[in-house]
C-alpha positions in Angstrom: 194.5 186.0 54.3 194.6 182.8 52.4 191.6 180.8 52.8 192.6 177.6 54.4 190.8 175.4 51.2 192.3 177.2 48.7 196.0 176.9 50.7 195.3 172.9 51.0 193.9 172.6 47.3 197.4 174.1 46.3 199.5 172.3 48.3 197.6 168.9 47.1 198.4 170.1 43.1 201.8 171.2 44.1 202.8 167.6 45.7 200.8 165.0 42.7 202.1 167.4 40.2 205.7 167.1 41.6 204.9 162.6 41.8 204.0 162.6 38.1 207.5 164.5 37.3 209.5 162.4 39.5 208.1 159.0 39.0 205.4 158.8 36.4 203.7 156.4 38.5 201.1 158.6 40.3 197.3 158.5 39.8 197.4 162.2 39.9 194.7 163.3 43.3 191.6 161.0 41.6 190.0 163.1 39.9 188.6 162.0 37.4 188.0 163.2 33.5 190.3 165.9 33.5 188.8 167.5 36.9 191.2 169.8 39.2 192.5 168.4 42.4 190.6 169.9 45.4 190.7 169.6 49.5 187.4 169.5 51.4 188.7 171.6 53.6 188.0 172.6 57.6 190.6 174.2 60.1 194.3 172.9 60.3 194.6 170.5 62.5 191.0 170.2 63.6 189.6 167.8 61.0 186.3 168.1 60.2 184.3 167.5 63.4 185.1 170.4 66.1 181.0 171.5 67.1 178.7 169.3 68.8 175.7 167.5 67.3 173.5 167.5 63.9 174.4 169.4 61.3 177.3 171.1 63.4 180.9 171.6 61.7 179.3 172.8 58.2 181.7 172.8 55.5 183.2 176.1 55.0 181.7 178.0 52.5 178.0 176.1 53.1 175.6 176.2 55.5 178.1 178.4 57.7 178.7 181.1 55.7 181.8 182.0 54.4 183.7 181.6 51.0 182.2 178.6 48.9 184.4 175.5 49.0 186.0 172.9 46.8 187.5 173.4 43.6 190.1 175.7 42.7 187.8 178.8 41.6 185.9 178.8 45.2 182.5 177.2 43.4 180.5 175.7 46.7 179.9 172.6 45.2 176.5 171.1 43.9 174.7 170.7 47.4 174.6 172.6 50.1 173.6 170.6 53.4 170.6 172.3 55.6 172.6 172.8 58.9 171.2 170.8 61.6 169.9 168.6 58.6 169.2 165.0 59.7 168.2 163.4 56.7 170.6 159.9 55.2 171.6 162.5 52.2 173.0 165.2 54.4 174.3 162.7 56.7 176.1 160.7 54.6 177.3 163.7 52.5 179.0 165.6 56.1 180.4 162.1 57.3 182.5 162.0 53.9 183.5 166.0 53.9 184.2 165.8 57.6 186.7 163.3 57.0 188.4 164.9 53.9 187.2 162.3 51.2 185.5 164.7 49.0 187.6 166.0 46.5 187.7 168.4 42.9 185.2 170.9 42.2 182.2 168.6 42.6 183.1 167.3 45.6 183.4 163.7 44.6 184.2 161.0 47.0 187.4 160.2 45.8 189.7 158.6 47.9 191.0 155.7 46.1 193.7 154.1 48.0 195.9 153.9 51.0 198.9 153.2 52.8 199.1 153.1 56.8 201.7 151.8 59.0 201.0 151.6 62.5 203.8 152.7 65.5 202.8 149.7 67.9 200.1 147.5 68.9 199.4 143.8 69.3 197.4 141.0 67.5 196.0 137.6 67.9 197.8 134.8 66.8 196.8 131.2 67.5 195.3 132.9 70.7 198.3 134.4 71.5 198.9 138.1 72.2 201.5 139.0 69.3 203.5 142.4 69.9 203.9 143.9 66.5 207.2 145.4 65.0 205.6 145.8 61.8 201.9 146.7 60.3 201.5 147.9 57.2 198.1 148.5 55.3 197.9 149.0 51.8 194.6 149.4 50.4 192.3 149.8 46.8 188.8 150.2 47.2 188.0 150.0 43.6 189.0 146.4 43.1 188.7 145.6 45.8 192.6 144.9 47.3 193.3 144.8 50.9 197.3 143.9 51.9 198.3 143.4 55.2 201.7 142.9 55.9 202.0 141.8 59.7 205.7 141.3 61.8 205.9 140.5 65.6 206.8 138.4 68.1 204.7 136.3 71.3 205.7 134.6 74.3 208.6 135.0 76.7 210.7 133.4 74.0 210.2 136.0 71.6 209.1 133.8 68.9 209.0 135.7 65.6 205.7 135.6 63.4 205.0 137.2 60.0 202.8 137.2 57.4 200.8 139.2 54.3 197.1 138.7 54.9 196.0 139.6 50.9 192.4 140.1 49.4 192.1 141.1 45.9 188.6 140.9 44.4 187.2 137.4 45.4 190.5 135.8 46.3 191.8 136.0 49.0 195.5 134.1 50.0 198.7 134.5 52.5 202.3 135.5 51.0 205.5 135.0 52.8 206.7 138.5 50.9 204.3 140.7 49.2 203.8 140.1 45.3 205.1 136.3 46.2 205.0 134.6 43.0 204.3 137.5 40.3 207.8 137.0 39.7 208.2 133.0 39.1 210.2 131.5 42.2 210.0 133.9 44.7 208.0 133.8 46.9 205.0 131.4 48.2 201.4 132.3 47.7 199.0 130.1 49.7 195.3 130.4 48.5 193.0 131.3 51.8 189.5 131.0 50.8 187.9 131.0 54.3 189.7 133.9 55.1 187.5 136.0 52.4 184.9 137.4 54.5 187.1 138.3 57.4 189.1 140.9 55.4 186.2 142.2 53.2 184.8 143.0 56.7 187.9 144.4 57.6 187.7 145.9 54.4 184.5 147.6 54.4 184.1 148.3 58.3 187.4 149.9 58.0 187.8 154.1 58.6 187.3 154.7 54.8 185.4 151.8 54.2 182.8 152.0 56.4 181.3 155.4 54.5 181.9 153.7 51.1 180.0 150.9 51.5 177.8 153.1 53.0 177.0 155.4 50.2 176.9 152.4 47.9 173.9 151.3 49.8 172.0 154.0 50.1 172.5 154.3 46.4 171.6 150.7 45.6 175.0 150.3 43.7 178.5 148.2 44.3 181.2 150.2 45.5 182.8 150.2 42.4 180.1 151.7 40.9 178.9 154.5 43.7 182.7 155.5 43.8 184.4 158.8 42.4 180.9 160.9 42.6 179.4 163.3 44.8 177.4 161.3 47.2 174.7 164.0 47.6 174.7 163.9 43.5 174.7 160.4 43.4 171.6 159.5 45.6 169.5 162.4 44.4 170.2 160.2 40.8 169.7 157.3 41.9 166.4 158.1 43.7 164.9 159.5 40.4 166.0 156.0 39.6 163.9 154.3 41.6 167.2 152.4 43.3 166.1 150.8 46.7 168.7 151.8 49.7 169.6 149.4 51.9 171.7 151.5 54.3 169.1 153.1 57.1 169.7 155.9 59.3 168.2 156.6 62.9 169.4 159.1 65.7 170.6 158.0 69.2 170.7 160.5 72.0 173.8 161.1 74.0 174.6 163.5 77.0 176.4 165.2 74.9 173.8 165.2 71.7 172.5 163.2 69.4 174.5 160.5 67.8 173.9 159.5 63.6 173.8 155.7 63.7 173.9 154.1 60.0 173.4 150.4 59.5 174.3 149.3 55.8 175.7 145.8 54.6 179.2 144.8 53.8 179.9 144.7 50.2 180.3 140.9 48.9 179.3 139.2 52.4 176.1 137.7 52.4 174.2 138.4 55.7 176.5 140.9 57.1 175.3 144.1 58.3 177.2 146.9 59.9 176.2 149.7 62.5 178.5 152.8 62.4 177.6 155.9 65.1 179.0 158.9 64.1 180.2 161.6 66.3 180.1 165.0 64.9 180.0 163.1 61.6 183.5 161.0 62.8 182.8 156.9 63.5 183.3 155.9 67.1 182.8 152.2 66.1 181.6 150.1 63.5 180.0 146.7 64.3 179.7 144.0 61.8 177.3 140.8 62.6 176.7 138.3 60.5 174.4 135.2 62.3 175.8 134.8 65.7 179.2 136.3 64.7 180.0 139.9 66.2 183.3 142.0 65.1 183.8 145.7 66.7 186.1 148.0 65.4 186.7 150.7 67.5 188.1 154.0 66.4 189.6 157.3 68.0 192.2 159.9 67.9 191.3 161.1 64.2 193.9 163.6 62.4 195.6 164.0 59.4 198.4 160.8 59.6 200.4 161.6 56.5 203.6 162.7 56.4 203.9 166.5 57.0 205.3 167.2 54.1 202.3 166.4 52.3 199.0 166.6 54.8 195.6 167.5 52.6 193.4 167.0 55.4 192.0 163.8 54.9 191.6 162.1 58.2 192.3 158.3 59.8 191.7 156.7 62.9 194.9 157.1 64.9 193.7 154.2 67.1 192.1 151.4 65.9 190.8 147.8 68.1 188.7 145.0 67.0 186.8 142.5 69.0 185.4 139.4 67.4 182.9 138.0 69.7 184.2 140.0 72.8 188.1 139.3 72.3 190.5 141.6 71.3 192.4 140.5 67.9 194.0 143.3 67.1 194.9 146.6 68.5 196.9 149.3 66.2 198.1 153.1 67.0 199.0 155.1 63.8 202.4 156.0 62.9 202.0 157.5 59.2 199.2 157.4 56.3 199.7 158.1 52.7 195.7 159.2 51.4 196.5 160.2 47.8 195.9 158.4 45.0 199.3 155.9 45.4 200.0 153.3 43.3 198.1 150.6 44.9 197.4 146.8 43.4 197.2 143.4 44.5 197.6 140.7 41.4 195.9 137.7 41.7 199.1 134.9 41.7 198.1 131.7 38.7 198.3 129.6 41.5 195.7 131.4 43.6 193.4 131.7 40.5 193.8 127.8 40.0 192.7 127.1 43.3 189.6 129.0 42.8 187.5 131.4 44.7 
């Protein structure tokens, strides 16, 4: 019988392999320095999260026995997580293999961009429900780039609204197309500098972000520079260091278990500080406040979104509603992910860069 890691490793070659002859654009599966493309592999279908409380689900291969795990020649990886382990290092480590982001031979955290489009939902615009008839995400957490490309309509009268909510770095600005004014004359690019800390949040309290900026606190690093390692790795390194963490872990029971609840700041927003609880290593919700400001994000239905053709068993929330302060502003089901390594970048415009930060 194939084991199910090896099958999904193969697949995952097979289809960057098959990008790089056909386009030449692909950033091969992230791995970085010349490593192999690997799968963090759990069941089909099943994610990462099936058994009940701490240290439950252990990667294949690990603390559960089995064949060892993540790169192509079946080596189980540099740490091994204790199972029932409830330390931040173990925690941290099965939140990101339970949700497919560990990757290659070392099991680095390497998911490095994305690309959802949502079926339906609704969102808030000038306090008006807005139905959507087109959400698209695209998203680089290196940079950091955050494009949000936003159709629908409000009101019996059907009144049509778009926009492309952008973020790239410490700019953030609105674009009647998307790239509006890379190419001189097309497009408008209005420079929205208020509108900064609202997407980083979105940003970093999103269903990849939220571990990300996670694991760069514990680590005492920026994102940029926590990314593309194995997070167990990574903290033991930066411990010898003497790096301070600023992301904290307690347990909260449930009737069903014990729940991991990890509080950690948002990258690049002064004074905000998130609160993700973790179900069999999953988020049910991640809550940002920053003074008297409150913003839930609410998450469920978790599966492998990308098109069948080319699933690898990295996971997204198939639902998805934030609350600021109480109100629903937005309210998304998934119709289709790409979690690769696509070609993902948001270019500051000159007239955006003009305006300043």
């Amino acid at each position: 019988m194939v084991d199910r890691r090896s099958l999904a490793i193969g697949v995952l070659a097979l289809v960057v392999a098959m990008s790089h002859g056909v386009s030449g654009q692909g950033q091969g599966a992230g791995a970085p320095r010349g490593q192999g493309a690997g799968a963090a592999g759990a069941p089909l279908g099943q994610g990462r999260g099936a058994p009940q409380g701490p240290g439950a689900g252990a990667p294949q291969g690990r603390a559960g026995g089995g064949r060892g795990g993540g790169g192509f020649g079946g080596d189980a990886g540099p740490f091994t997580p204790t199972a029932g382990a409830k330390d931040l290092k173990s925690v941290l480590f099965n939140w990101a293999w339970h949700m497919g982001m560990l990757r290659s031979g070392a099991e680095s955290e390497l998911i490095k961009t994305l690309d959802y489009h949502a079926a339906s939902g609704t969102i808030q615009v000038d306090g008006q429900p807005c139905t959507l008839t087109k959400y698209r995400v695209q998203a680089n957490y290196q940079v950091p780039g955050w494009r949000t490309q936003i159709e629908c309509v409000r009101g019996a009268a059907k009144q049509k609204y778009s926009n492309v909510e952008t973020l790239s770095g410490t700019y953030a600005w609105d674009e009647d197309i998307p790239g509006a004014e890379l190419v001189p004359g097309k497009g408008k690019a209005t420079p929205k500098p208020a509108a900064l800390d609202e997407r980083l949040i979105r940003l970093w309290a999103s269903p990849h972000g939220a571990i990300k900026a996670a694991i760069a606190g514990a680590a005492g690093l920026p994102p940029a520079q926590s990314f593309a390692q194995n997070p167990a790795v990574l903290l033991d390194r930066q411990e010898k260091a003497g790096a301070k963490s600023t992301t904290t872990l307690m347990w909260q029971a449930d009737k069903a278990g014990e729940k991991a609840v990890l509080t950690f700041p948002i990258p690049g927003v002064e004074g905000a500080m998130a609160t993700a609880t973790l179900t069999n290593y999953l988020p049910d919700s991640v809550v940002v406040t920053r003074g008297t400001d409150k913003t839930e994000f609410i998450y469920g239905k978790w599966a492998d979104w990308n098109n069948p053709l080319f699933k690898i068993e990295a996971l997204y929330a198939g639902t998805i509603v934030e609350r600021k302060n109480g109100t629903v502003v937005r309210s998304l089901t998934a119709k289709v992910t790409e979690i690769g390594q696509i070609y993902v970048i948001m270019p500051v415009p000159e007239s955006v860069r003009k305006a300043g930060k």
